[in-house]
C-alpha positions as CSV (number, residue, x, y, z in Angstrom):
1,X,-65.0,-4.1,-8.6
2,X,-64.5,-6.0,-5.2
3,X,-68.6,-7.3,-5.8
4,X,-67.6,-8.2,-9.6
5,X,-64.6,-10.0,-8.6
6,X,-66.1,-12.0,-5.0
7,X,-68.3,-13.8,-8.3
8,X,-65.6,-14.1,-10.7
9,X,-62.8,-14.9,-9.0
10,X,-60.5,-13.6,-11.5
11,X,-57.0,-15.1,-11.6
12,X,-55.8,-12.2,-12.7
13,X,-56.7,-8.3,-12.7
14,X,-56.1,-5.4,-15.3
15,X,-56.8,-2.3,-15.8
16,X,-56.5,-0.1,-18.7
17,X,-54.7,2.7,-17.1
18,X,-57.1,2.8,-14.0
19,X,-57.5,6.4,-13.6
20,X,-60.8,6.2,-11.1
21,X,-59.4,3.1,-9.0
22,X,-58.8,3.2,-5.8
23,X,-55.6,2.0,-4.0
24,X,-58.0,0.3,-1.2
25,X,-59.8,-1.5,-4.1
26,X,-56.7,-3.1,-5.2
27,X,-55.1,-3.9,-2.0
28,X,-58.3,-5.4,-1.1
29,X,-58.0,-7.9,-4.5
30,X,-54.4,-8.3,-3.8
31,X,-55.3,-9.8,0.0
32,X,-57.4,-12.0,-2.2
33,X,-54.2,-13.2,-4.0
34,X,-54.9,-11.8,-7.0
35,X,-51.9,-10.3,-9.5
36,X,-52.5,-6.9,-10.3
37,X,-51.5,-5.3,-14.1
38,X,-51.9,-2.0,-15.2
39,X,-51.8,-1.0,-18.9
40,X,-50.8,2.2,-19.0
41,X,-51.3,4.3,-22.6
42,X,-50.7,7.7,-21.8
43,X,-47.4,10.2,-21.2
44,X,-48.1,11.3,-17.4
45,X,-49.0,9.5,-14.3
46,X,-49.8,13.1,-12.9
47,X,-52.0,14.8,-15.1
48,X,-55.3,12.7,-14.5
49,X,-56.7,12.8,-11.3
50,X,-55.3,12.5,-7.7
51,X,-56.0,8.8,-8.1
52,X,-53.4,7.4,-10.0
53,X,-50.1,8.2,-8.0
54,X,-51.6,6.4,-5.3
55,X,-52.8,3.6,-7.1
56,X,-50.5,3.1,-9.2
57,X,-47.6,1.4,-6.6
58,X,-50.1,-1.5,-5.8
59,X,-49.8,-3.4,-9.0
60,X,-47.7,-5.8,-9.6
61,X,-46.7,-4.6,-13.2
62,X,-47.1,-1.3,-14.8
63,X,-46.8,-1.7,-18.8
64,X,-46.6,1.6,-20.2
65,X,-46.5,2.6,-23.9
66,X,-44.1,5.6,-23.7
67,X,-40.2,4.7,-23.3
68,X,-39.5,8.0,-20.7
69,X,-42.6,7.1,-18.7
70,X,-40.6,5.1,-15.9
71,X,-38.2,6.8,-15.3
72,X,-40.5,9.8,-15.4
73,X,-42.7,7.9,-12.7
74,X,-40.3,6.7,-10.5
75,X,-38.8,9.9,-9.0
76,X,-41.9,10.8,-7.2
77,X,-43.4,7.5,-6.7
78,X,-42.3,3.9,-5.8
79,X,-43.5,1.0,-8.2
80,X,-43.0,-2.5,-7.9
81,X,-42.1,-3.3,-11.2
82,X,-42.6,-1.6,-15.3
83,X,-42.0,-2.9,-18.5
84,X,-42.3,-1.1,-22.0
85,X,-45.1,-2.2,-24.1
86,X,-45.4,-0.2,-27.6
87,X,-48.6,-0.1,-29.1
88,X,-50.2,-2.1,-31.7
89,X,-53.7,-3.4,-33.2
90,X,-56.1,-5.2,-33.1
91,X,-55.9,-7.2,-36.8
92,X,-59.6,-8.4,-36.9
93,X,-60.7,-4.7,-36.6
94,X,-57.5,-3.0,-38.4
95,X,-57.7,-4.5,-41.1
96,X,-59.2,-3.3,-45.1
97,X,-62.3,-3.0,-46.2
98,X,-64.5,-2.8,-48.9
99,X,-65.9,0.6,-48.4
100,X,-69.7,1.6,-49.6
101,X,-71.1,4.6,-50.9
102,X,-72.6,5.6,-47.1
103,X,-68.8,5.2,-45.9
104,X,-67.7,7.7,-48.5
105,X,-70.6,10.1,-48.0
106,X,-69.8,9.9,-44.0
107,X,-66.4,9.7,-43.8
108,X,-65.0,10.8,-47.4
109,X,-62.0,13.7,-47.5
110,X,-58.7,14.9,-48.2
111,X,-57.2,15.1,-44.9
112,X,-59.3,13.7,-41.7
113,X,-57.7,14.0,-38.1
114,X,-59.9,11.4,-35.0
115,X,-58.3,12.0,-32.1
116,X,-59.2,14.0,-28.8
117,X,-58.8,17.3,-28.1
118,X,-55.3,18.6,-26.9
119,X,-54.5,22.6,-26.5
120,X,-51.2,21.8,-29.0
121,X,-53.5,19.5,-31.5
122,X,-55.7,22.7,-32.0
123,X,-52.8,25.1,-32.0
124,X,-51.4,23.4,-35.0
125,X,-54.1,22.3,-36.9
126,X,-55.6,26.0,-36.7
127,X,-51.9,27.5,-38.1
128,X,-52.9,24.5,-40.7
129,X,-56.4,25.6,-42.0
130,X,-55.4,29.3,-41.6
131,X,-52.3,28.4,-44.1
132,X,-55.0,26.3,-46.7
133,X,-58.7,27.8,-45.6
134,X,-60.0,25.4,-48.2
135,X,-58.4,22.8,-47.6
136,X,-61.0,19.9,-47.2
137,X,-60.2,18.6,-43.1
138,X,-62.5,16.7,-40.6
139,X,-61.6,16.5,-37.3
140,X,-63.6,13.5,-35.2
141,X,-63.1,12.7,-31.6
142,X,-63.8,13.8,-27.8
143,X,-63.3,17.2,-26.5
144,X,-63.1,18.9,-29.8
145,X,-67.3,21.2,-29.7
146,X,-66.7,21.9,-26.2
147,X,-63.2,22.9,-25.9
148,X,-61.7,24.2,-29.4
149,X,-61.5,28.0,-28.8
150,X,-60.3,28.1,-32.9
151,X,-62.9,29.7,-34.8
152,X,-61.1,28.6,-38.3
153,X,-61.5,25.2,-37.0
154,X,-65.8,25.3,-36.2
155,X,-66.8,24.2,-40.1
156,X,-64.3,21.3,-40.0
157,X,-65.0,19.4,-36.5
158,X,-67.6,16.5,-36.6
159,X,-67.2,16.3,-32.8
160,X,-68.4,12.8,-31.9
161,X,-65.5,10.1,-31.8
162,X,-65.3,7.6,-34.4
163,X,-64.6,4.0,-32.4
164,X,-64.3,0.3,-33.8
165,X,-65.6,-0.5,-37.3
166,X,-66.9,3.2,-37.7
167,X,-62.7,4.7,-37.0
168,X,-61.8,2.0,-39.4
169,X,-63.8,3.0,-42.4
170,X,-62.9,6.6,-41.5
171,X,-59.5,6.2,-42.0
172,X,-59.7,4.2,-45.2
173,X,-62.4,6.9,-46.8
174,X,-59.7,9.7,-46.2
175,X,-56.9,10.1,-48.6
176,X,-54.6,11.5,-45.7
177,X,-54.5,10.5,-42.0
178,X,-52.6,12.6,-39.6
179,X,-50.7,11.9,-36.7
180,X,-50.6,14.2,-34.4
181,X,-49.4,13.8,-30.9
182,X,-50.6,15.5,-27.4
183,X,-48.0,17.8,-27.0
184,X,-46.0,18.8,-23.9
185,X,-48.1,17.0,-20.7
186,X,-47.3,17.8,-16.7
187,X,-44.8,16.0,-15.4
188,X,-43.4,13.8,-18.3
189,X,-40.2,14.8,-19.6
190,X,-41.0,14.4,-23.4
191,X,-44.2,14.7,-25.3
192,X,-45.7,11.5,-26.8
193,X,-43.6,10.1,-30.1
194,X,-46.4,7.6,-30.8
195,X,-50.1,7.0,-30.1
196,X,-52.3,4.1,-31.2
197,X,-53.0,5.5,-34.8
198,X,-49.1,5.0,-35.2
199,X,-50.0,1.7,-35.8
200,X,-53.5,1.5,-36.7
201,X,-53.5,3.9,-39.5
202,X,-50.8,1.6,-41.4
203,X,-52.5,-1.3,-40.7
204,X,-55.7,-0.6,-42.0
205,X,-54.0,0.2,-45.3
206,X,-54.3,4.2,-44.7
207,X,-51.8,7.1,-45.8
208,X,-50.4,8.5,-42.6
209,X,-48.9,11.9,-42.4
210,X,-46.7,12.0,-38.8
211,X,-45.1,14.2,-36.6
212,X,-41.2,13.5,-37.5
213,X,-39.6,12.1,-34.3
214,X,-37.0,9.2,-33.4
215,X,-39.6,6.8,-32.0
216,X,-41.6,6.5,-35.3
217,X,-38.3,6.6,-37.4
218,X,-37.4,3.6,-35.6
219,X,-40.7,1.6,-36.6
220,X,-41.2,3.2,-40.1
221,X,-38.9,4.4,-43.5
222,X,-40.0,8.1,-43.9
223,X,-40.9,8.7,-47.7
224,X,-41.3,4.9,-48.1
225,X,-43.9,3.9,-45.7
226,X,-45.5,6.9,-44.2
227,X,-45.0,10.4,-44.5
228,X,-43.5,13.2,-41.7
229,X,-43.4,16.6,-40.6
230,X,-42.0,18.6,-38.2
231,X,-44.1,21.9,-38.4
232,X,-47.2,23.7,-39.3
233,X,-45.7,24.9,-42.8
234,X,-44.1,21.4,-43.5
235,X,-47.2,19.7,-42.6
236,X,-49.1,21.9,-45.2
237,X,-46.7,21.9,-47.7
238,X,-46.9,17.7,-48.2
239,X,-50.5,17.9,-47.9
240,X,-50.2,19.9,-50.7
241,X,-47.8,17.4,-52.3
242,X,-49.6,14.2,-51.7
């Protein structure tokens, strides 16, 4: 980074949460007169790495995504300044598609979940699939072959994550895209309310089928513009529906 940026000469620096930077690096860029932004997506400052904590309180700005995640910070470390910054999309990837016959043949089925692995994401798509063992479900994203203990879940995980044009077709080629969040995390006070597929799934014209919580309420009118759930048994019940 400090190599890169004695060439460039950035006028500014971010980093997308940052989680393997150094608090030397940036103090060293910051000597240089160089702002310092982090955008930070995720619900803890404490739950990857030994990194972050200490990094963290030498940028200038924090954005973070989740409304409780200041607060949340602040009582165990110092930062200079945060601001909330909800996600969003990109609109000249999220956007429809005509979709080919490979697309259907790849991506194609009822419900389709691309997301990484999380212990609650298994728990509750396991209670789902033992609920509806037919039901037709593909699960794409990182984490999922090597860490899914769920043995009703084996025959629907694809395993590799779908990114860019391939995540967009995916979502389009499934008749129902769920929106599941993380779950509880160490050290944040609340679990995640929304994640980028809040607002990707919608945009790329999808049907999205999300956890029921204030946050999405707030950007969405249930029944109208997406669908919600608050359990296992809810959650299979409007599959079933839709």
């Amino acid at each position: 980074i400090l190599r890169a940026a004695e060439v460039f000469r950035p006028d500014i620096f971010i980093a997308f949460k940052g989680t393997y930077i150094h608090a030397s690096t940036l103090k060293s860029l910051s000597d240089r007169g160089i702002p310092l932004y982090n955008y930070f997506p995720d619900t803890s400052a404490f739950n990857h790495g030994k990194w972050l904590p200490r990094s963290l309180p030498e940028y200038d700005c924090v954005f973070y995504t989740k409304p409780f995640w200041y607060a949340d910070t602040i009582k165990r470390i110092q930062l200079r300044a945060g601001f909330f910054l909800p996600h969003g999309y990109d609109p000249g990837l999220h956007r429809p598609v005509e979709l080919d016959a490979r697309d259907i043949s790849d991506y194609g089925c009822d419900v389709s979940f691309i997301a990484n692995h999380s212990r609650y994401k298994e728990s509750l798509l396991k209670e789902l699939i033992s609920a509806r063992p037919n039901l037709d479900l593909r699960i794409w994203g990182w984490g999922w072959v090597e860490r899914c203990k769920s043995t009703e879940l084996r025959g629907c995980i694809k395993g590799f994550p779908l990114l860019g044009e391939s995540y967009a077709r995916a979502i389009q080629a499934s008749r129902i895209n769920l929106a599941i969040m993380n779950g509880p995390i160490t050290g944040a006070s609340s679990g995640d309310m929304t994640t980028s597929r809040t607002y990707t799934i919608p945009a790329l014209g999808g049907f999205m089928l999300h956890e029921r919580n204030s946050e999405v309420l707030g950007l969405y009118k249930e029944n109208e513009e997406i669908a919600c759930f608050d359990s296992a048994e809810e959650l299979a019940e409007k599959i079933d529906y839709y």
